[in-house]
C-alpha positions as CSV (number, residue, x, y, z in Angstrom):
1,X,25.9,-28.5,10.0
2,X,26.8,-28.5,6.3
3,X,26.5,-24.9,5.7
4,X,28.6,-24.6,8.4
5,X,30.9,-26.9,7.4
6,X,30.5,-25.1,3.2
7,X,31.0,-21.6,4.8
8,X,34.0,-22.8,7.3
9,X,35.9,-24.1,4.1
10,X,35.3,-20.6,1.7
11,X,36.4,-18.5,4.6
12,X,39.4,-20.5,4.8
13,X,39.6,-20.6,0.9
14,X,39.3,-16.7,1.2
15,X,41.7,-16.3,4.1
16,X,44.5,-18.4,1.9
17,X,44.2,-17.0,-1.0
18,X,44.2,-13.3,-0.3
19,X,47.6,-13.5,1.5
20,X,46.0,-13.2,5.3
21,X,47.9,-16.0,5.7
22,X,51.6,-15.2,7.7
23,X,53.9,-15.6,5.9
24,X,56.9,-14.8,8.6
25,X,57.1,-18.5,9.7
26,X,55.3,-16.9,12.9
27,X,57.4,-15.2,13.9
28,X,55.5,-12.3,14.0
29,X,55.8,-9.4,12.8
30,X,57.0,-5.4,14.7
31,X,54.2,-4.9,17.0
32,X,55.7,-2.6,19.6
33,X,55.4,1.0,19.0
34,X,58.2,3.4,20.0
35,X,58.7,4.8,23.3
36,X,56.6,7.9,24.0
37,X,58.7,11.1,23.5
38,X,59.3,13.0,26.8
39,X,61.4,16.3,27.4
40,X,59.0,18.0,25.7
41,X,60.2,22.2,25.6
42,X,58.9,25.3,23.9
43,X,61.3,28.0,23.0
44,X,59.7,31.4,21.6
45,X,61.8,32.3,18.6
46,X,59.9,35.4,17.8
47,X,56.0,37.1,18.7
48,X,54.8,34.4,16.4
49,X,57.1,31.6,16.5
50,X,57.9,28.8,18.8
51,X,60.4,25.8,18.8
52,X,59.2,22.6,20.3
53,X,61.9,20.2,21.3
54,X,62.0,17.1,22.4
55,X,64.4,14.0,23.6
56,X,64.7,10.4,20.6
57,X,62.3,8.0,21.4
58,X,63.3,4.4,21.5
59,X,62.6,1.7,19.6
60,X,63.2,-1.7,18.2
61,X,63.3,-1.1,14.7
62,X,64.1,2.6,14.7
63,X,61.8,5.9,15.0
64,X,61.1,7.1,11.4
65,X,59.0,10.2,12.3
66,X,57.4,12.1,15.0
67,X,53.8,13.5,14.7
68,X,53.4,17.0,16.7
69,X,49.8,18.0,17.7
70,X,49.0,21.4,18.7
71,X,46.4,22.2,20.7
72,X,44.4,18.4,20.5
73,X,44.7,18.5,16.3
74,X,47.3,17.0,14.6
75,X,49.8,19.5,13.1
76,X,52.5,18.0,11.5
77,X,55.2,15.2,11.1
78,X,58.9,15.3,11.3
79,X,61.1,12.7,9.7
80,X,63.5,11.8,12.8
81,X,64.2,15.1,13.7
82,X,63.8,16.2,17.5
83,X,62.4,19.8,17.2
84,X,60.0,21.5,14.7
85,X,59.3,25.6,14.2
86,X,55.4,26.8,14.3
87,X,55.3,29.5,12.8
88,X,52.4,32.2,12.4
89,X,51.0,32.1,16.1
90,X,49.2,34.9,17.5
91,X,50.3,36.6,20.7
92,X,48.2,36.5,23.9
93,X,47.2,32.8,23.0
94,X,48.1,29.7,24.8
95,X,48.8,27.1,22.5
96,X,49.7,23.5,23.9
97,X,51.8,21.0,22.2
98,X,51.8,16.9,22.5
99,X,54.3,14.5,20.3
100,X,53.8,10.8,18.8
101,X,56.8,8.9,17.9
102,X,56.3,6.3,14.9
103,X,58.5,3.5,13.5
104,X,58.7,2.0,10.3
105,X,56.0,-0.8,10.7
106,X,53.1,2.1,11.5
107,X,53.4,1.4,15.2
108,X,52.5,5.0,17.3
109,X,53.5,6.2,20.9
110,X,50.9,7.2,23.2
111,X,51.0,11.3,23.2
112,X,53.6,12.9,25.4
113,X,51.6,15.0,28.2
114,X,51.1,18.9,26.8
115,X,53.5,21.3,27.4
116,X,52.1,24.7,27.0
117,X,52.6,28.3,26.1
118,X,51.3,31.6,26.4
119,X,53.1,34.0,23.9
């Protein structure tokens, strides 16, 4: 019982002193992530380029960016923007697109379904 007791206090020593500790009041802090974008659409721009579009997401504290994955891997961010350009597709190739939404605090969305294209 006293090493219990000896190892109960240093974890609580540890758990003070490196700042685990809230320090919000608890309150808590953003936990929710953004809503997950939806009216995905690809427009072809050329033989080798596509726009992706997509309607805001909503959230508490506000959508910083938007993380577009093409075929399962990620791709790319956007800041807050609603649409990206992929550029240097090749034709004849289906290529599937899903979208994150992220807020300041590092909360993600759940991917959007895939919307896909054959150019």
């Amino acid at each position: 019982m006293k090493k219990f007791a000896v190892l109960f206090i240093l974890l609580l020593t540890i758990f003070i002193v490196t700042g685990c500790a809230r320090s919000d009041g608890g309150k808590g802090s953003d936990t929710m992530p953004p809503t997950v974008p939806n009216g995905i659409s690809i427009t072809a721009v050329s033989s080798s380029e596509v726009k992706v579009s997509w309607k805001p997401s909503a959230d508490d504290t506000g959508v910083t960016r938007y993380k577009i994955y093409r075929n399962g891997a990620y791709l790319k961010k956007t800041t807050d923007a609603t649409s990206m350009t992929d550029t240097g597709l090749k034709q004849k190739t289906r290529y599937c697109y899903k979208v994150s939404a992220c807020d300041a605090s590092g909360n993600e969305s759940a991917q959007s379904t895939d919307v896909c294209a054959v150019l």
